[in-house]
C-alpha positions as CSV (number, residue, x, y, z in Angstrom):
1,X,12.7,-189.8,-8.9
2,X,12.2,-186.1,-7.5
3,X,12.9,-183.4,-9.9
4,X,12.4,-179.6,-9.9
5,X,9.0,-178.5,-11.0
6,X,9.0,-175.7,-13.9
7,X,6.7,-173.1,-14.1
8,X,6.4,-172.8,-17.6
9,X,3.4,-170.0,-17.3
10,X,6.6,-168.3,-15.3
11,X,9.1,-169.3,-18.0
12,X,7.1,-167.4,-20.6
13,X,5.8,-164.7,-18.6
14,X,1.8,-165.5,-18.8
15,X,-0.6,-165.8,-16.4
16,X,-2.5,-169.0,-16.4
17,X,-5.3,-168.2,-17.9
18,X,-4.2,-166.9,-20.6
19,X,-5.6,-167.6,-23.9
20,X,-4.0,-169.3,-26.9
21,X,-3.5,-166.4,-28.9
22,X,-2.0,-164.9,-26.2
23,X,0.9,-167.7,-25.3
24,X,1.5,-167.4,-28.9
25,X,2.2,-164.0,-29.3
26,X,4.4,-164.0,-26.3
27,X,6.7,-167.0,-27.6
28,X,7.3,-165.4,-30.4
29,X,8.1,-162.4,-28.4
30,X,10.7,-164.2,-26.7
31,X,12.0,-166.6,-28.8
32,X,13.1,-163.5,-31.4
33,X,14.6,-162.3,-28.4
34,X,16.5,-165.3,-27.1
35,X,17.3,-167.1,-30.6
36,X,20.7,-168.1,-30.5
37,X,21.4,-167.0,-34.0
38,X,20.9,-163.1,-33.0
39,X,23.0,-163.0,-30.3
40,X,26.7,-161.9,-30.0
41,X,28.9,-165.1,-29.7
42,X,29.9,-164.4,-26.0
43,X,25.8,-164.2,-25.5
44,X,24.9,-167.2,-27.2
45,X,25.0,-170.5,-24.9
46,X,23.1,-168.2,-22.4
47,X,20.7,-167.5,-25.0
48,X,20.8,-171.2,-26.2
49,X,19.7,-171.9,-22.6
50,X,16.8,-169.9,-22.3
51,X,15.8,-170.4,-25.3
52,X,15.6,-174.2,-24.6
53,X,13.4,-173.4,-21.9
54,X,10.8,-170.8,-23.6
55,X,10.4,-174.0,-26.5
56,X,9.8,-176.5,-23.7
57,X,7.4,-174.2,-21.8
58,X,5.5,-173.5,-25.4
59,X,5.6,-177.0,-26.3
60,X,3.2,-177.6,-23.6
61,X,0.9,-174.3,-23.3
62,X,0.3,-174.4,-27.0
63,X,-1.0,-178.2,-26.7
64,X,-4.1,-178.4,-25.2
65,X,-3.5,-181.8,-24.3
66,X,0.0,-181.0,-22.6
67,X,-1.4,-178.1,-21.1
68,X,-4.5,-179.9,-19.5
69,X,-2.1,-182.5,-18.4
70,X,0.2,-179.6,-17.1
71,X,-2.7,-177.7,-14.8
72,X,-3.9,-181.2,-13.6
73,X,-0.4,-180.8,-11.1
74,X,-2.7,-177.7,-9.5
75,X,-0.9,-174.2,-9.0
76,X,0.1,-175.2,-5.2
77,X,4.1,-175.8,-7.3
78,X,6.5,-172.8,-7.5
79,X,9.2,-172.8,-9.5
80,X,12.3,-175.1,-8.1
81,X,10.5,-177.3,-5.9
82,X,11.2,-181.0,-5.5
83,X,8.1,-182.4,-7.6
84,X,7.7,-186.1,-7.9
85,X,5.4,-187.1,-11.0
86,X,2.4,-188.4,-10.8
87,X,2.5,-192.5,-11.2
88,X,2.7,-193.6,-14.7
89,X,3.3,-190.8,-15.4
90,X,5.8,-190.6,-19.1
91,X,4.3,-193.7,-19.5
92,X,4.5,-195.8,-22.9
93,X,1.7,-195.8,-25.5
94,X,-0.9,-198.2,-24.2
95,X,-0.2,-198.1,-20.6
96,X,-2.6,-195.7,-19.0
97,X,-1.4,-194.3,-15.8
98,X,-4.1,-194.0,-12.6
99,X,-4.6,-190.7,-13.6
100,X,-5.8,-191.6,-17.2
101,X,-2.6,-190.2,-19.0
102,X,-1.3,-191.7,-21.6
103,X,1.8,-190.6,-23.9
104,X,2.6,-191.5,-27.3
105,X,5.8,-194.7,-28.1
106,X,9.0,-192.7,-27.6
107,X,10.4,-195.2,-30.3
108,X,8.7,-192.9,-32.4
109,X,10.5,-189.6,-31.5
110,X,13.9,-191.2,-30.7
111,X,15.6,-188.4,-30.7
112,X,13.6,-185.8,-31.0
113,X,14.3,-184.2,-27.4
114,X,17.6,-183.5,-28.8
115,X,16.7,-182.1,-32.3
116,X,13.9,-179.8,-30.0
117,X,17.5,-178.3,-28.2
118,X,16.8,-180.7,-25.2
119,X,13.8,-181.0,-23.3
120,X,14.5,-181.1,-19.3
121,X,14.0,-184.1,-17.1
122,X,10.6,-182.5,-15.7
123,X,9.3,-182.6,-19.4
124,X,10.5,-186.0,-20.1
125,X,8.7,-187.0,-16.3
126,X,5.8,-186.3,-17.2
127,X,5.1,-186.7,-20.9
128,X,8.2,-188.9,-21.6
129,X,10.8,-188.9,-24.1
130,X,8.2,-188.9,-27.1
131,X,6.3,-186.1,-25.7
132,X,7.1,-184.0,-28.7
133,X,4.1,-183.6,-31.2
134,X,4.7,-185.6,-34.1
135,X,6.3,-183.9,-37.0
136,X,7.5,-180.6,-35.1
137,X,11.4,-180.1,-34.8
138,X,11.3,-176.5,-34.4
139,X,13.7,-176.0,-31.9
140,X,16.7,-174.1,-32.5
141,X,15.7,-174.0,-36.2
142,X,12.3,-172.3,-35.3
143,X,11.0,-170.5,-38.2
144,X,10.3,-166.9,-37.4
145,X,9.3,-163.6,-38.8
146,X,12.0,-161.0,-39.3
147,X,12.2,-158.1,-37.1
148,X,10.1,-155.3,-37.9
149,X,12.5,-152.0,-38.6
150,X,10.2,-148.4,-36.7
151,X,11.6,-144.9,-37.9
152,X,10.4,-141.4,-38.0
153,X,9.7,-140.0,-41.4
154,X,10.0,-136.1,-41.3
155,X,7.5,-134.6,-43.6
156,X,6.1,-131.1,-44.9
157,X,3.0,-129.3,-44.6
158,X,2.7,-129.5,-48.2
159,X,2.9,-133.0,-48.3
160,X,0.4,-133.0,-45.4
161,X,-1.6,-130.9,-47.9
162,X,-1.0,-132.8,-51.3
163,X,0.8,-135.8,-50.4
164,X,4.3,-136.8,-52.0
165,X,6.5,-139.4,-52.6
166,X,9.9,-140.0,-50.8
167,X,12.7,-142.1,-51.6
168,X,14.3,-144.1,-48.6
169,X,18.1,-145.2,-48.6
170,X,17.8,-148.8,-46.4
171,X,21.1,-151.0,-44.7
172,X,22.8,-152.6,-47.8
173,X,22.1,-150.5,-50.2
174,X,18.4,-151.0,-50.7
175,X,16.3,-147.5,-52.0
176,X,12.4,-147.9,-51.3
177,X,9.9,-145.5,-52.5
178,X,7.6,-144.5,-50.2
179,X,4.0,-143.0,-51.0
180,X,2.9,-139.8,-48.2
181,X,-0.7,-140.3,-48.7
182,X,-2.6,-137.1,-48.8
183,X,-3.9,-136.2,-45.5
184,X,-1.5,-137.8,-43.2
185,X,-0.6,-136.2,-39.8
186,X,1.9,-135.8,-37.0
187,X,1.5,-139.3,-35.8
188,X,0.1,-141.2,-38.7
189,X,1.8,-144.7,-39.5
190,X,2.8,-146.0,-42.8
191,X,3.3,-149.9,-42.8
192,X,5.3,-151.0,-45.6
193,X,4.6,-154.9,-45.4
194,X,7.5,-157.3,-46.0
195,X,10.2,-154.7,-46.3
196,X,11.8,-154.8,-42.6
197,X,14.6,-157.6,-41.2
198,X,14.9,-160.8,-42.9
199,X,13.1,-163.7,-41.4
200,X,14.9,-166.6,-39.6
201,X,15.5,-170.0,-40.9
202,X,13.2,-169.1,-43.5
203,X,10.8,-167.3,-41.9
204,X,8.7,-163.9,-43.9
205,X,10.5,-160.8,-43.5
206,X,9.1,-158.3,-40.9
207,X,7.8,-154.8,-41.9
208,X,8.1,-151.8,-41.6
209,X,6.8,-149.0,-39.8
210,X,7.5,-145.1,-40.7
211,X,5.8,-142.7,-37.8
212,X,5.0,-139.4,-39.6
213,X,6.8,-136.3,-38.1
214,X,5.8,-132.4,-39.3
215,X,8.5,-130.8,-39.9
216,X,8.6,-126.7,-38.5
217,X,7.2,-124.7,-41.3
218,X,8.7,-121.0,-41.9
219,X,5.3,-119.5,-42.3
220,X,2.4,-122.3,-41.4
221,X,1.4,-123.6,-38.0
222,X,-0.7,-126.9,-37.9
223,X,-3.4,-127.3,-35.2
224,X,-5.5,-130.3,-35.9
225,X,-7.4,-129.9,-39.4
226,X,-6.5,-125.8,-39.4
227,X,-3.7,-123.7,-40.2
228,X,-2.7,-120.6,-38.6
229,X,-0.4,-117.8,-40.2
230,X,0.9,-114.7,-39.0
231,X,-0.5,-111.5,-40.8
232,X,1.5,-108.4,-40.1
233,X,-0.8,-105.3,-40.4
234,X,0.1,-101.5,-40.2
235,X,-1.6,-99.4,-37.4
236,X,-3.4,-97.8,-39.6
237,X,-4.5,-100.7,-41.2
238,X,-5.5,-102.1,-38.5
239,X,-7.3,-99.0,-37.1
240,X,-9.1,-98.1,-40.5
241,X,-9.4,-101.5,-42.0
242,X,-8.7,-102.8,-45.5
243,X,-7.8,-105.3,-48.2
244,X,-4.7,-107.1,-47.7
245,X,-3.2,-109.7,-49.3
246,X,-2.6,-113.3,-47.8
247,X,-0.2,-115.6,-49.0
248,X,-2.0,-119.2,-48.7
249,X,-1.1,-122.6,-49.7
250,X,-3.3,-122.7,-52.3
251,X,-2.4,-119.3,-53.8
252,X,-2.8,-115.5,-52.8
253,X,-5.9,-114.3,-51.2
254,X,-7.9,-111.0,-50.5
255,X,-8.7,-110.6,-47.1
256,X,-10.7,-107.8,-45.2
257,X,-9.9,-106.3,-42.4
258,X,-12.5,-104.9,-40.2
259,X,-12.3,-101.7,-38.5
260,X,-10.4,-101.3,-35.6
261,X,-9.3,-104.6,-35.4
262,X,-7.1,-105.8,-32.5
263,X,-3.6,-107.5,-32.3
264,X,-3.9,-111.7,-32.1
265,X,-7.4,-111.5,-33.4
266,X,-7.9,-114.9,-35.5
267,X,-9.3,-114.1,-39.1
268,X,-10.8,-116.9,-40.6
269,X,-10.4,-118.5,-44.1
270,X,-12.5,-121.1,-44.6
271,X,-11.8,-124.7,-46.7
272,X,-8.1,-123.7,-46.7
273,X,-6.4,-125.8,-43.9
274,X,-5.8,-129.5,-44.3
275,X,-7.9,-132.1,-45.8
276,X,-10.3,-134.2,-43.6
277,X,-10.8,-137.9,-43.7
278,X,-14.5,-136.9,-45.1
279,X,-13.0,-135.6,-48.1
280,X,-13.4,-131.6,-47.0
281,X,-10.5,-129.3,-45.4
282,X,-9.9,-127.4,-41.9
283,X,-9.7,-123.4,-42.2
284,X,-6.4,-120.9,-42.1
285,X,-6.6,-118.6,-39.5
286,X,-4.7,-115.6,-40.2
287,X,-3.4,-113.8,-37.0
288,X,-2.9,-110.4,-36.8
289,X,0.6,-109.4,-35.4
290,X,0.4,-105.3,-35.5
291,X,4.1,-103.8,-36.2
292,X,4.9,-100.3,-36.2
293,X,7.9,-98.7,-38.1
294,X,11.5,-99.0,-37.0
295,X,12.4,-95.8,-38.8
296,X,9.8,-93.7,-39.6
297,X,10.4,-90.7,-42.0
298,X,9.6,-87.1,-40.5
299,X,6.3,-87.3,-42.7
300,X,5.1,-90.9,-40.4
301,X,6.6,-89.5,-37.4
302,X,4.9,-86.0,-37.3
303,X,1.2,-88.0,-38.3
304,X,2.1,-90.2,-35.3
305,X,2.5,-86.8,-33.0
306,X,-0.8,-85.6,-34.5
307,X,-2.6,-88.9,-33.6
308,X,-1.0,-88.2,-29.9
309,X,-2.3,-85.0,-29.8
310,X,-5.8,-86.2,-30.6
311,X,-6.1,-88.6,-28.6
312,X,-8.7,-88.8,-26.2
313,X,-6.6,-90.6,-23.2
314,X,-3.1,-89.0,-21.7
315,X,0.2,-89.8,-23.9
316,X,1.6,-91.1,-20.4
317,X,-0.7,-93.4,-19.9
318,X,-0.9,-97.3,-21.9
319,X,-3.1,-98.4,-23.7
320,X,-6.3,-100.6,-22.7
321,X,-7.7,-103.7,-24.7
C-alpha cells in the first residue's frame, strides 16, 4: 500500500547530517513550542497535530537504528510523495525482510502508537506497529524543562564598583534575592539556576537569566574599565594652574592642574575606575569643561577688560587652540 513519505529531517527542521546532540536540542526546541498543554484552547488540536509529528520525526532521528533504517530510503523522497515501503518492511520479529530489517513483536507495544499520540501510517510501514522503543511513552506526557524567564536588571555604577544585592518581586508572589557580583558590566549575565517557569509533566524548572543594564549616572560616565567625570575649572584656573578638588567614588581627591591647560583635556587618576577581572581597576579621567561667570561683579568684569587689553591678539578676533 502507497503512502506519503515524511521528511522527518524537514519535520524538525535539521539538515541530514546533523548530529545527535543537535536533533536533540532542536526537539526540545519544538516540542516546548508545540506542547499541547501551553497552548490557548482554540490552538490546541493544531498544536496536538504537530506535535504528533515532531515525536514521530524524533522517534526515529534519535534511534540510530531507526534513523539508519530511515536514510537507507536515500534523499531522492520529498515530502508528500507516494512512497511504497520497502518489502517486509514493518515486518514481525523474526522475519527479516530482503533488505535485512527486522522490527520488534508489536504484541509487545499494543498500544503504544496511541499512548505516543499516534504514529502515522508511514511510521507504522516501515517499522510497524511496535516500532516504539520499549519502555518510552513520552508522547503527549513528554517530560520537559520549564521555560527559562530573560529580563534586564538595571544597575548602578556603584554596584558596578562594589557589587550589591537586589531583591526581585517574581509572578505569584515569589521575592528572590539576587547577588550583583562586584565587577559586573553592561552586558554581563546572571543565571539564577532552577528559578525560571515550572517544568512540564514533571520536568526541572528552567532558569533564569538577568542581562545587566547601567543605569545613567548624574556625575560618572563608564567607558570600558575607566570612568570619566566632568571637572569645571575657572579661566584662571585653568590659565594659571592649581589644586582642585575632585569628588571620586572612592572619596575626594587633590588634583593638579597644569598650566595653561585646555578645555576637554583628559586628566588622569589612576586605579580609580572599575575593577578588572585580574583583580586591579581602570582609571577616572577627569575632563576639563572651562566655565566663565554668568554675572560677574564689577571687580571680575574690569580684570576681564584688563586681560583684553593685554592681550597680545585683536579683541575682535577668536580664539585659536
Amino acid at each position: 500500500m502507497a503512502v506519503k513519505f515524511r521528511d522527518y529531517y524537514e519535520v524538525l527542521g535539521v539538515p541530514r547530517t546533523a548530529t545527535a546532540d543537535e536533533i536533540k536540542r532542536v526537539y526540545r526546541q519544538l516540542a516546548r513550542k508545540h506542547h499541547p498543554d501551553l497552548q490557548r484552547p482554540a490552538d490546541r488540536p493544531k498544536a496536538s497535530e504537530r506535535f504528533k509529528e515532531i515525536n514521530e520525526a524524533y522517534e526515529v532521528l534519535s534511534d540510530p537504528d531507526k534513523r539508519a533504517k530511515y536514510d537507507a530510503l536515500g534523499a531522492d523522497w520529498k515530502s508528500g510523495m507516494d512512497f511504497t515501503p520497502p518489502p517486509g518492511a514493518g515486518a514481525r520479529r523474526g522475519a527479516p525482510s530482503d533488505a535485512g530489517w527486522t522490527t520488534v513483536d508489536e504484541s509487545s507495544f499494543e498500544g503504544m502508537g496511541d499512548d505516543m499520540g499516534g504514529f502515522s501510517d508511514f511510521f507504522s510501514s516501515i517499522f510497524g506497529r511496535g516500532g516504539a522503543r520499549a519502555g518510552r511513552r513520552e508522547g503527549v506526557r513528554v517530560t520537559m524543562p520549564g521555560p527559562d524567564i530573560e529580563a534586564g536588571l538595571p544597575v548602578t555604577v556603584e554596584e558596578l564598583l562594589r557589587g550589591g544585592k537586589r531583591r526581585l518581586s517574581l509572578d505569584g508572589g515569589r521575592q528572590l534575592d539576587v547577588e550583583i557580583p562586584k565587577g559586573a558590566r553592561d552586558g554581563t549575565v546572571l543565571r539564577l539556576a532552577g528559578q525560571g517557569g515550572r517544568g512540564i509533566n514533571g520536568g526541572p524548572p528552567g532558569d533564569i537569566y538577568l542581562h545587566v543594564r547601567l543605569a545613567p549616572h548624574p556625575r560618572y560616565r563608564v567607558i570600558g574599565d575607566d570612568l570619566e567625570v566632568d571637572l569645571p575649572l575657572w579661566p584662571w584656573q585653568a590659565v594659571l594652574g592649581g589644586a582642585v578638588r575632585v569628588d571620586t567614588p572612592d572619596g575626594p581627591v587633590t588634583l593638579t592642574i597644569p598650566p595653561g591647560t585646555q578645555s576637554g583635556r583628559r586628566l588622569r587618576l589612576r586605579g580609580r575606575g572599575l575593577p578588572r577581572a585580574d583583580g586591579g581597576r581602570g582609571d577616572l579621567y577627569a575632563v576639563v569643561r572651562i566655565v566663565v561667570p554668568e554675572r560677574p561683579s564689577a571687580a571680575e568684569r574690569e580684570a576681564y577688560e584688563a586681560l583684553r587689553r593685554g592681550a597680545s591678539v585683536p579683541s575682535d578676533q577668536p580664539a585659536r587652540v
